[in-house]
Structures are given as structure tokens and as C-alpha cells.
C-alpha positions, 0 to 999 in steps of 0.5 A, a space after each residue: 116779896 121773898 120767895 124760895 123754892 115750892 112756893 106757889 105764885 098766885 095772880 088775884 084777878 081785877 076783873 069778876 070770872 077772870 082765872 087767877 094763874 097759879 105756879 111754883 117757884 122753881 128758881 130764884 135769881 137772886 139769894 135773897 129771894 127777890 124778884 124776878 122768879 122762875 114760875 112753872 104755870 099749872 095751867 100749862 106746864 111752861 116756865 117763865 121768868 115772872 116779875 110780880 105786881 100789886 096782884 100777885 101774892 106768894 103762899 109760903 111751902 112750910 117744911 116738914 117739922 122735926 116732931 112728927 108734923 105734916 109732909 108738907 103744907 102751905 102757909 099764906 
């Protein structure tokens, strides 16, 4: 798993009614974009440094394009 800025983080709950937790990378520790991240939880504004699981799944920030294209996106 890579990540880089913007992406958003999110944790697949094992269990039914359980909250999926969601955040955005806001920093990486290594330039590859390895593990661990820097996560700001949207539930509650903290950031912590997260060390992702088999549960977790990052959804890729698409830039904008040169050619009129969308502001910003998300891409799974």
C-alpha cells in the first residue's frame, strides 16, 4: 500500500454495524509513500500515525487534469 497526500484512509469493519473510520493522509513518513501515515480522522479532527491492516483500503486523490477536467476526484 502507497499513498500520498489527500488520499483518504478507510478501515472495512469485521463486524455488522460496526463504523467504518475514514481520514485523510496528511503526511508520509517515507518517500515512497509507504507505511506508516499521518491520518486526520474525520470523526474527530485528531491526527495519528496509522500503521494500516488487512482492513483498511486507501481511495486514491485524482489531480485535476490539464483539459478541463474535474477540480478534484476520488479514484478507488
Amino acid at each position: 500500500m502507497h499513498a500520498a497526500l489527500g488520499d483518504q484512509i478507510v478501515v472495512d469493519g469485521t463486524l455488522p454495524g460496526v463504523v467504518r473510520p475514514d481520514g485523510e493522509v496528511v503526511g508520509l513518513h517515507h518517500p515512497d509513500g509507504s507505511p506508516p501515515f499521518d491520518v486526520r480522522w474525520s470523526d474527530d479532527g485528531r491526527t495519528t500515525v496509522f500503521c494500516p491492516g488487512p482492513d483498511a483500503h486507501l481511495v486514491h486523490f485524482v489531480h485535476p487534469d490539464r483539459n478541463g477536467g474535474r477540480s478534484h476526484a476520488w479514484k478507488r
